[in-house]
PALO-897030 format. One record per residue: x, y, z of N, C-alpha, C in turn; residue in three letters; residue number from 1. Coordinates in steps of 0.1 Angstrom, whole numbers, padded with zeros to 4 digits, always signed. Layout:
BEGIN
  n.c1  n.c2  n.c3 ca.c1 ca.c2 ca.c3  c.c1  c.c2  c.c3 rest  nr
     X     Y     Z     X     Y     Z     X     Y     Z  ALA NUM
...
//
This chain:
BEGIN
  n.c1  n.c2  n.c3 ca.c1 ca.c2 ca.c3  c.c1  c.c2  c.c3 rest  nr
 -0560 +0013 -0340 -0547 +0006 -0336 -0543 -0004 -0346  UNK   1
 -0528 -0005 -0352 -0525 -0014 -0357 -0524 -0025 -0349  UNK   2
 -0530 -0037 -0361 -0522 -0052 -0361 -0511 -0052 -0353  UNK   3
 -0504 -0062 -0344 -0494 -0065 -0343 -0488 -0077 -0346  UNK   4
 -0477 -0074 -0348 -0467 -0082 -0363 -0460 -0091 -0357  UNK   5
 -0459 -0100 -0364 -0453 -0117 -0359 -0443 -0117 -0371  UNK   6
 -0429 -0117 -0370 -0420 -0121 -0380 -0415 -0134 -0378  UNK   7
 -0416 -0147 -0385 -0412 -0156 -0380 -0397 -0156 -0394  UNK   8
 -0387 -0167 -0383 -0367 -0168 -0390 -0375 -0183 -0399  UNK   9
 -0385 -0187 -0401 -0386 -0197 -0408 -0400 -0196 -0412  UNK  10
 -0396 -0205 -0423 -0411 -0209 -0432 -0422 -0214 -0426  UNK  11
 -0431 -0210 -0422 -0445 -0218 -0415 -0454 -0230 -0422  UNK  12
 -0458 -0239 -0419 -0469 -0248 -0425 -0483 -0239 -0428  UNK  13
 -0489 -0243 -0438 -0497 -0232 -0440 -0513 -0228 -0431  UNK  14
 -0513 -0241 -0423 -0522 -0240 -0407 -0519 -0232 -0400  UNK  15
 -0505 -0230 -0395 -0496 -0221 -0385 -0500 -0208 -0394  UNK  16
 -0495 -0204 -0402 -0497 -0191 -0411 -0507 -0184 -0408  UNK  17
 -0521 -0197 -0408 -0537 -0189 -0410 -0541 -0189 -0395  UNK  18
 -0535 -0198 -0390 -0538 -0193 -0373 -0534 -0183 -0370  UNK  19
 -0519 -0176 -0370 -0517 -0165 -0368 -0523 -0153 -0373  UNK  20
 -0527 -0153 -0386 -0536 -0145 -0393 -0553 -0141 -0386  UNK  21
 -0557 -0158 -0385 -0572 -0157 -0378 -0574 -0151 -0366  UNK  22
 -0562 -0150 -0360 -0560 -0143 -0347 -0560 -0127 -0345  UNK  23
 -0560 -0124 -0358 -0561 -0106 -0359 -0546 -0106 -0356  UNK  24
 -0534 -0110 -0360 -0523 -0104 -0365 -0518 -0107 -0376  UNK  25
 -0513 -0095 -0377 -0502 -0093 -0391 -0489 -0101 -0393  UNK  26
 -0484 -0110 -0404 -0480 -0119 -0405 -0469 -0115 -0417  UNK  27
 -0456 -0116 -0414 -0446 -0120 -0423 -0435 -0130 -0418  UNK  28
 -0426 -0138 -0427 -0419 -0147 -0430 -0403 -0151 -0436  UNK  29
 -0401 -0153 -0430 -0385 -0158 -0446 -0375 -0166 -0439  UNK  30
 -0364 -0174 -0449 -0356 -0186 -0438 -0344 -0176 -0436  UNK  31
 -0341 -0179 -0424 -0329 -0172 -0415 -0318 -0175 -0421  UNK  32
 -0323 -0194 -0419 -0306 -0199 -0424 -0310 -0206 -0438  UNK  33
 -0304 -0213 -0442 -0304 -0224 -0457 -0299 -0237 -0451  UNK  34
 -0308 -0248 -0455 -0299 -0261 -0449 -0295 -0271 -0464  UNK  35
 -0283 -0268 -0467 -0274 -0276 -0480 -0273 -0289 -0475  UNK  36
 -0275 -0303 -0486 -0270 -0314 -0483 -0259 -0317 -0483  UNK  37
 -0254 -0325 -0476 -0238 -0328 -0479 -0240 -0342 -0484  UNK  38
 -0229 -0347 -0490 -0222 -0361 -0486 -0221 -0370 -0477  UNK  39
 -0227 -0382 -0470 -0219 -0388 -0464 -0229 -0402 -0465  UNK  40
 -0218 -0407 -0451 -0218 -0422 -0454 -0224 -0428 -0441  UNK  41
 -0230 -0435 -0438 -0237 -0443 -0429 -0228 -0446 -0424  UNK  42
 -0225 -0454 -0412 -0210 -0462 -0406 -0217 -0474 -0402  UNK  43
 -0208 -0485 -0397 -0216 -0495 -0391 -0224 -0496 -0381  UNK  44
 -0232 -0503 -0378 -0240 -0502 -0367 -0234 -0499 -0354  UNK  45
 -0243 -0490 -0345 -0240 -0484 -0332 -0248 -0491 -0322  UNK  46
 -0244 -0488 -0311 -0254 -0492 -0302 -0266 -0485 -0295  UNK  47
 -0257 -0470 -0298 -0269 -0462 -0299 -0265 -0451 -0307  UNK  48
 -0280 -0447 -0316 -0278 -0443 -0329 -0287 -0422 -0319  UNK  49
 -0281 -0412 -0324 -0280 -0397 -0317 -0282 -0392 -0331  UNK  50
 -0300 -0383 -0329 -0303 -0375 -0338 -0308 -0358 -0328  UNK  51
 -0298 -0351 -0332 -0299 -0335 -0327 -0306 -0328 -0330  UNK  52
 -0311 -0332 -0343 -0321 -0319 -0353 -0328 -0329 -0358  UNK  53
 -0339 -0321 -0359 -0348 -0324 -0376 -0346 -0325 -0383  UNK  54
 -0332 -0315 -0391 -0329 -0319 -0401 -0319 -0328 -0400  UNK  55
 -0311 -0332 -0390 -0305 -0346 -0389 -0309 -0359 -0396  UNK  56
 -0320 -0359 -0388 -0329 -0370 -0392 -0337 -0373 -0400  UNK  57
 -0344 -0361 -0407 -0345 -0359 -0421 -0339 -0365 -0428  UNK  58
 -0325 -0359 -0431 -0309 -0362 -0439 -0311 -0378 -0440  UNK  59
 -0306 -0382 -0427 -0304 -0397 -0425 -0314 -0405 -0429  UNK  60
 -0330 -0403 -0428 -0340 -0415 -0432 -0345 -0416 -0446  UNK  61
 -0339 -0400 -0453 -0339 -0398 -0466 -0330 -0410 -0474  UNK  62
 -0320 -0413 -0465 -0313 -0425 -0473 -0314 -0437 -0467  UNK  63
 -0308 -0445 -0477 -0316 -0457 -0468 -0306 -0464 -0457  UNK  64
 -0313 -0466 -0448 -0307 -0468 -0431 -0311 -0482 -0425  UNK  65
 -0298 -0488 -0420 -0305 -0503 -0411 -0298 -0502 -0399  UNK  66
 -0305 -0496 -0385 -0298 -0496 -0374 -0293 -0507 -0369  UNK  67
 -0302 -0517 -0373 -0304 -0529 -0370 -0301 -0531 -0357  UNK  68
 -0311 -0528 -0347 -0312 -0532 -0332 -0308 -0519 -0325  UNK  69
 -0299 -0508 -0332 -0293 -0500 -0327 -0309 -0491 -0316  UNK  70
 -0306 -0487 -0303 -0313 -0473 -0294 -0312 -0462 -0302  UNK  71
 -0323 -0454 -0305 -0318 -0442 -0307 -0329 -0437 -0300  UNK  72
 -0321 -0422 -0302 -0320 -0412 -0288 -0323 -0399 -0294  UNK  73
 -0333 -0391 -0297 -0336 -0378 -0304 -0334 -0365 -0298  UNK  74
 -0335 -0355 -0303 -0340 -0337 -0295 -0346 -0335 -0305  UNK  75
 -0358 -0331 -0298 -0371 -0325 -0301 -0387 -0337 -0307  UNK  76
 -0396 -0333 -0303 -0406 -0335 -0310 -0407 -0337 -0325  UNK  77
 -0401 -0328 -0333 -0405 -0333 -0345 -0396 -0344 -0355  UNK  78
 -0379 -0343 -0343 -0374 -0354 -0348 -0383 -0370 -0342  UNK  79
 -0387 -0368 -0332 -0395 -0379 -0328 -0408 -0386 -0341  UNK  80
 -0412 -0377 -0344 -0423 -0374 -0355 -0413 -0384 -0365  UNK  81
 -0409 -0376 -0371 -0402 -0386 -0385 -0395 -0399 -0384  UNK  82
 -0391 -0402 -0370 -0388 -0417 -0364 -0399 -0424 -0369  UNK  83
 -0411 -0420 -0358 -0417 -0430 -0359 -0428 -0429 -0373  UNK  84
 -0429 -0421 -0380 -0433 -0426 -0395 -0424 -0435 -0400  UNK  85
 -0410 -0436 -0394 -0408 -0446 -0403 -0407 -0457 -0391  UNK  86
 -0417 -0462 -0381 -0414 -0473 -0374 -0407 -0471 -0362  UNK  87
 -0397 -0461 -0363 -0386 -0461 -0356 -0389 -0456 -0345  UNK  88
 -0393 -0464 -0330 -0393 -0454 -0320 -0381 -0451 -0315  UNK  89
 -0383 -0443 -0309 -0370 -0438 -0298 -0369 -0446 -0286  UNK  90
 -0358 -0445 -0277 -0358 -0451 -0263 -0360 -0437 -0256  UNK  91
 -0351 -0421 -0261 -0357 -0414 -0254 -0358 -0402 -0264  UNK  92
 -0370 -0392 -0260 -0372 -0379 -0270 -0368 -0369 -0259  UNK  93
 -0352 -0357 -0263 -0351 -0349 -0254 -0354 -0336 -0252  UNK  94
 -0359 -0323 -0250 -0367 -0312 -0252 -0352 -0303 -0259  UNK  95
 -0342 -0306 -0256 -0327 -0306 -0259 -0315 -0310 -0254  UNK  96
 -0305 -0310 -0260 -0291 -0313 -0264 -0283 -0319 -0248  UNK  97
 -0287 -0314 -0236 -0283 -0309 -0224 -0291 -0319 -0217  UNK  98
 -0304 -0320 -0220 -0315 -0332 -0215 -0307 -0343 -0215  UNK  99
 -0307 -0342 -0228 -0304 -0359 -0234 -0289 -0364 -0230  UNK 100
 -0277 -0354 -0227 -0267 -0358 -0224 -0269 -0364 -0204  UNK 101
 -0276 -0357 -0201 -0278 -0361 -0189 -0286 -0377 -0188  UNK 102
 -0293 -0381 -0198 -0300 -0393 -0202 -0289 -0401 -0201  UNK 103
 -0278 -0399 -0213 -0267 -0405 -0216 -0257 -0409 -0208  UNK 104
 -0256 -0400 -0198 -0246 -0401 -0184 -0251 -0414 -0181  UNK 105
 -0264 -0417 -0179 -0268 -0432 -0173 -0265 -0440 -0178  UNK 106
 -0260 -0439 -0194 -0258 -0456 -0203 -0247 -0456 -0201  UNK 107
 -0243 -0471 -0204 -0230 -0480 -0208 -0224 -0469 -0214  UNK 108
 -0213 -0467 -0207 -0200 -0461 -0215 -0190 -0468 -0223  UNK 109
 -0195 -0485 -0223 -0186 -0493 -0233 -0194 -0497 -0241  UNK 110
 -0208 -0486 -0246 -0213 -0490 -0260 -0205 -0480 -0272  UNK 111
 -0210 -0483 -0281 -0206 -0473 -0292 -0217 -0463 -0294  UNK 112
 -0214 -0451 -0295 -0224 -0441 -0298 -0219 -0431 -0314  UNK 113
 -0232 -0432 -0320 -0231 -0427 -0333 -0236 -0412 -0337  UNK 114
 -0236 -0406 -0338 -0244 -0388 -0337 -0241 -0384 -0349  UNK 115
 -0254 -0381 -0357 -0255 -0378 -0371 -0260 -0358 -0367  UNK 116
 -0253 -0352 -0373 -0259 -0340 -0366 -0254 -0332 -0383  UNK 117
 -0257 -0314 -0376 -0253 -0305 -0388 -0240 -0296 -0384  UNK 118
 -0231 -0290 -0395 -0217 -0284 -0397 -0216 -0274 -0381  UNK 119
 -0230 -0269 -0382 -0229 -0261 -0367 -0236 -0265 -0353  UNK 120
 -0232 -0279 -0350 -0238 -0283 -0337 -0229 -0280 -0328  UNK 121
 -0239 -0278 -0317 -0232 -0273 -0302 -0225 -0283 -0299  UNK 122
 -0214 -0285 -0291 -0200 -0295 -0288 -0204 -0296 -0273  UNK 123
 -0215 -0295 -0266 -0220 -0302 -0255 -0216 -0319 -0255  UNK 124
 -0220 -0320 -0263 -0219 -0341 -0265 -0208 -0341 -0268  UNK 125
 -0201 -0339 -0279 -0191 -0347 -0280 -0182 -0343 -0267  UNK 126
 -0181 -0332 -0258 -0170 -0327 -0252 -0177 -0337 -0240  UNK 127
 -0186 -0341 -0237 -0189 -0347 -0225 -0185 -0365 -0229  UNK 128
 -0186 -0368 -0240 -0183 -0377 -0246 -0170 -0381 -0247  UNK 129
 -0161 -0370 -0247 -0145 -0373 -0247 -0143 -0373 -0233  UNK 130
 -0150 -0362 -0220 -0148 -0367 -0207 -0152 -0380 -0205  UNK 131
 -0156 -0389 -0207 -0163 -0404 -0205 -0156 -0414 -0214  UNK 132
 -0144 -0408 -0219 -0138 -0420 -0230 -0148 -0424 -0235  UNK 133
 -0155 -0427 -0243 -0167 -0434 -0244 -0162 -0434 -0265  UNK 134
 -0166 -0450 -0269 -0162 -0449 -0283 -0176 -0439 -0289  UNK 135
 -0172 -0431 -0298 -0181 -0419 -0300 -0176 -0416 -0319  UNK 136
 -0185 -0414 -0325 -0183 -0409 -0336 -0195 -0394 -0342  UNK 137
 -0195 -0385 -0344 -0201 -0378 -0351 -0199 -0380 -0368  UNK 138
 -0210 -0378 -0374 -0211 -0376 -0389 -0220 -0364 -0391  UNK 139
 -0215 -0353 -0400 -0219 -0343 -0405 -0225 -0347 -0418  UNK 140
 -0243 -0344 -0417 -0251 -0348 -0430 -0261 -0338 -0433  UNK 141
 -0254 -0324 -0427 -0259 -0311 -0435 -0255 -0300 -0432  UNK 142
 -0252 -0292 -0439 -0246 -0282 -0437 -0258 -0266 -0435  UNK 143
 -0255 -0255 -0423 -0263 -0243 -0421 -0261 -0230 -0426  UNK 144
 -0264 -0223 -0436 -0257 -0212 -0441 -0267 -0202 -0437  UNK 145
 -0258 -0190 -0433 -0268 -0179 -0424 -0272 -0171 -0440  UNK 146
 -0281 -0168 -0439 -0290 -0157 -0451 -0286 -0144 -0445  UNK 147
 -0284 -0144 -0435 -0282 -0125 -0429 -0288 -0117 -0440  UNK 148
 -0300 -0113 -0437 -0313 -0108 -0443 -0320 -0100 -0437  UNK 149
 -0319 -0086 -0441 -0322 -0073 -0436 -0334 -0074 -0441  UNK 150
 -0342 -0073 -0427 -0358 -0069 -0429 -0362 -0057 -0427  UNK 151
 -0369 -0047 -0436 -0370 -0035 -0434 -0381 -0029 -0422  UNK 152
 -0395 -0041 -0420 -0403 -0039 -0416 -0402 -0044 -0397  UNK 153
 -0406 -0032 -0392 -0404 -0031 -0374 -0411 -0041 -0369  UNK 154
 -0410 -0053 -0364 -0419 -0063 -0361 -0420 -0064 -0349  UNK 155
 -0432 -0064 -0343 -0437 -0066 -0323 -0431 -0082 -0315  UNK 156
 -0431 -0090 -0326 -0421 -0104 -0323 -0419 -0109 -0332  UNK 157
 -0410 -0119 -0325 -0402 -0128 -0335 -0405 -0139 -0333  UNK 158
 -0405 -0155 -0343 -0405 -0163 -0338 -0391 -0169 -0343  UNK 159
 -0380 -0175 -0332 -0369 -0180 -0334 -0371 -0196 -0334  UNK 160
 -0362 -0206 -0343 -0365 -0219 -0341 -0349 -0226 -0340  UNK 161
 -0335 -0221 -0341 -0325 -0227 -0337 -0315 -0212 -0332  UNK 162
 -0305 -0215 -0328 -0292 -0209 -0325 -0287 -0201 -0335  UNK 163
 -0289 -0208 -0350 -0283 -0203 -0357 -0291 -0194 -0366  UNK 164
 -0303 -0195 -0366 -0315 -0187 -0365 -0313 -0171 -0359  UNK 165
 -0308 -0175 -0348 -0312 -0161 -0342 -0295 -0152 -0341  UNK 166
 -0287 -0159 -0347 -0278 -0157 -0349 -0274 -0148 -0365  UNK 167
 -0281 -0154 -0373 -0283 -0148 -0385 -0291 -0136 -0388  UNK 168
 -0301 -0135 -0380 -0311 -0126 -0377 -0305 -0112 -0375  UNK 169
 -0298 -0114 -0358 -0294 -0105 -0352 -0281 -0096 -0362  UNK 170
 -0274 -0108 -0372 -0263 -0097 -0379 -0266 -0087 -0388  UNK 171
 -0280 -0083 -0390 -0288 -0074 -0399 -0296 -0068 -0397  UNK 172
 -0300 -0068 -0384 -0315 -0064 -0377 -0313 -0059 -0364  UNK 173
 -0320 -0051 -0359 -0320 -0046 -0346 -0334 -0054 -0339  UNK 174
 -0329 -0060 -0325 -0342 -0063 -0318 -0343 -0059 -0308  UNK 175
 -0339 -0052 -0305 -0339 -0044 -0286 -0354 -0040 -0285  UNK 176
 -0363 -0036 -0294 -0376 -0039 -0293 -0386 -0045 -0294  UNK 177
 -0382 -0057 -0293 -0387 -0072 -0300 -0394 -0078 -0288  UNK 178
 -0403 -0085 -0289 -0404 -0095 -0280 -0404 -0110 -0292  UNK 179
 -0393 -0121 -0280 -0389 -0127 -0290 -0397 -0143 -0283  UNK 180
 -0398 -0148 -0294 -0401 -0163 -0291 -0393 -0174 -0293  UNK 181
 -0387 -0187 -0285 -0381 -0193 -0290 -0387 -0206 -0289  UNK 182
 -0379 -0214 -0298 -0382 -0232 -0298 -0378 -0239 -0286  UNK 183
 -0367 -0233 -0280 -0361 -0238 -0269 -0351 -0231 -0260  UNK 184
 -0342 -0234 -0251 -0336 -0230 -0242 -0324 -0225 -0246  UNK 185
 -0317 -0237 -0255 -0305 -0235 -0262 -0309 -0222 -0276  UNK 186
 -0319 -0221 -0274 -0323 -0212 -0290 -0321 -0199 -0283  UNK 187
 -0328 -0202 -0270 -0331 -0187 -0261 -0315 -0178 -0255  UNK 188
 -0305 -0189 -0252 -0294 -0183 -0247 -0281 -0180 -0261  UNK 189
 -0288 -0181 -0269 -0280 -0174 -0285 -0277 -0159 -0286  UNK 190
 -0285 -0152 -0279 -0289 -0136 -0287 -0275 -0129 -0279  UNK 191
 -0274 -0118 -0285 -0261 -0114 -0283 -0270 -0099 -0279  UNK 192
 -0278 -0092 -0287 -0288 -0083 -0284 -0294 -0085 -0268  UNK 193
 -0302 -0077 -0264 -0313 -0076 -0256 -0324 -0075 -0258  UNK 194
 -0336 -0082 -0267 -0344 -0083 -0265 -0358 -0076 -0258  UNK 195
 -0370 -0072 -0261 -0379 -0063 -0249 -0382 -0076 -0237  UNK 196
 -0384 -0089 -0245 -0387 -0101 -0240 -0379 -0112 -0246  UNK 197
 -0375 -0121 -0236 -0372 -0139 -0247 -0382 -0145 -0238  UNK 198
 -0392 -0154 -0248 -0403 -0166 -0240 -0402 -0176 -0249  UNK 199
 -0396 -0188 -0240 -0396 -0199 -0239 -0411 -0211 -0242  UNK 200
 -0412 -0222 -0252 -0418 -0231 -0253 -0414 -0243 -0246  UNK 201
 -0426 -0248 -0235 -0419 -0262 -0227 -0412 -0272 -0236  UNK 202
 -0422 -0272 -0246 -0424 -0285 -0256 -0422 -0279 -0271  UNK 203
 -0406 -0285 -0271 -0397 -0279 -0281 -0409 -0287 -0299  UNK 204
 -0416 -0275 -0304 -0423 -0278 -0316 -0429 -0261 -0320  UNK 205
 -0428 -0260 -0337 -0432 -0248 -0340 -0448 -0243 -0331  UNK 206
 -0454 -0258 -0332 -0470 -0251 -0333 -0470 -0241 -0316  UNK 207
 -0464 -0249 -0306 -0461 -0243 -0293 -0455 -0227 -0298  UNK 208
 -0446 -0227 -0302 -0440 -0214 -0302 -0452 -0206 -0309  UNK 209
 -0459 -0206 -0322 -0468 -0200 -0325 -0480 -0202 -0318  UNK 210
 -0485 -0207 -0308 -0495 -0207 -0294 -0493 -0196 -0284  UNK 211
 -0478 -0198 -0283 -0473 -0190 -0273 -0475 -0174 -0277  UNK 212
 -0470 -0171 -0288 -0470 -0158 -0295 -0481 -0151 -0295  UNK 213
 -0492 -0160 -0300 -0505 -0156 -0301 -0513 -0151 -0290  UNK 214
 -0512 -0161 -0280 -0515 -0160 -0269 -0507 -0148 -0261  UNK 215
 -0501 -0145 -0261 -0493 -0134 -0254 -0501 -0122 -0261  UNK 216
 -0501 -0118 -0274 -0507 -0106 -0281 -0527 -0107 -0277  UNK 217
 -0528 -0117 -0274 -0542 -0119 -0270 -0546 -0114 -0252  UNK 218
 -0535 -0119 -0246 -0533 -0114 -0235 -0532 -0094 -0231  UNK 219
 -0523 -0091 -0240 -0518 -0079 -0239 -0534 -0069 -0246  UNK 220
 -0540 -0075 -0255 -0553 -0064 -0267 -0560 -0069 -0252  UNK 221
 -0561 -0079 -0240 -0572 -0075 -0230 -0566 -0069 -0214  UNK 222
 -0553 -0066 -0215 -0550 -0057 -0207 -0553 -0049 -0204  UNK 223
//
């Protein structure tokens, strides 16, 4: 009986890689999307400072930043991670986009709110943000370019890690045979296909989604 195959829409750390491997599956790889730097400019201080992605926050601590006093407010775990390497905790870490706006509904609507995000972020915030008059600014500090990258090889799952991920994916690939894994909720309600399965990680982070994967193929070799 063959291996069964784990295709992940993104580059793995090379731990994740050998776990999936030590586990008696067959393992391939490649980036879904491309994330290009852009341009921009810091604004003045907020009162509370909104990081959507990893690579948001990436972008932003890559240059040099003084919230000075500002709240900030994350989605996901691993933007949490790169906060606080640099110091920075959060007031809240949200599993996603939808969490954290519901967070938000509780604050001051007469602070200023700042949201550093990428060219393709979901308009959940800002659109709830314009319902709340609320002073509001977004800054775009990177841009997502789909690869749409035909994989020749039939893969038993996937591992998906954004919207736009599985969006790129789907324009060159068939997965109606797939059992698919995602990072999150908003990742999981992207696909336009049907899927054999979509399974969900509580705790929006790669190493979960490669747990979950594993564990499911370990489950199924003792059925």
């Amino acid at each position: 009986m063959d291996k069964p195959f784990i295709l992940s829409t993104k580059t793995l750390p090379n731990l994740l890689r050998e776990r999936i491997v030590q586990n008696g599956l067959a393992y391939m790889e490649y980036n879904a999307i491309r994330i290009l730097p852009v341009h921009f400019d810091i604004p003045n201080p907020a009162d509370y400072v909104i990081f959507s992605s990893q690579n948001a926050t990436k972008a932003v601590l890559n240059k040099t930043h003084n919230f000075q006093g500002a709240q900030v407010l994350c989605v996901g775990k691993q933007s949490e991670k790169l906060l606080l390497e640099k110091n920075i905790k959060p007031l809240k870490t949200a599993q996603n986009m939808s969490v954290l706006v519901d967070f938000i509904k509780k604050l001051d609507k007469n602070a200023h709110f700042l949201h550093f995000c990428g060219n393709r972020r979901l308009p959940v915030l800002a659109n709830k943000m314009k319902e709340w008059m609320c002073d509001f600014r977004e800054v775009v500090v990177y841009q997502t370019e789909l690869s749409n990258t035909k994989i020749e090889a039939a893969p038993n799952a996937i591992l998906f890690f954004s919207p736009s991920g599985v969006e790129s994916h789907e324009k060159q690939n068939d997965i109606t045979d797939t059992h698919c894994f995602c990072i999150g909720n908003t990742t999981a309600t992207a696909f336009k296909q049907t899927p054999k399965s979509i399974q969900v990680v509580q705790n929006a982070s790669m190493e979960q989604v490669v747990a979950k994967a594993i564990h499911y193929f370990k489950l199924s070799q003792h059925a």
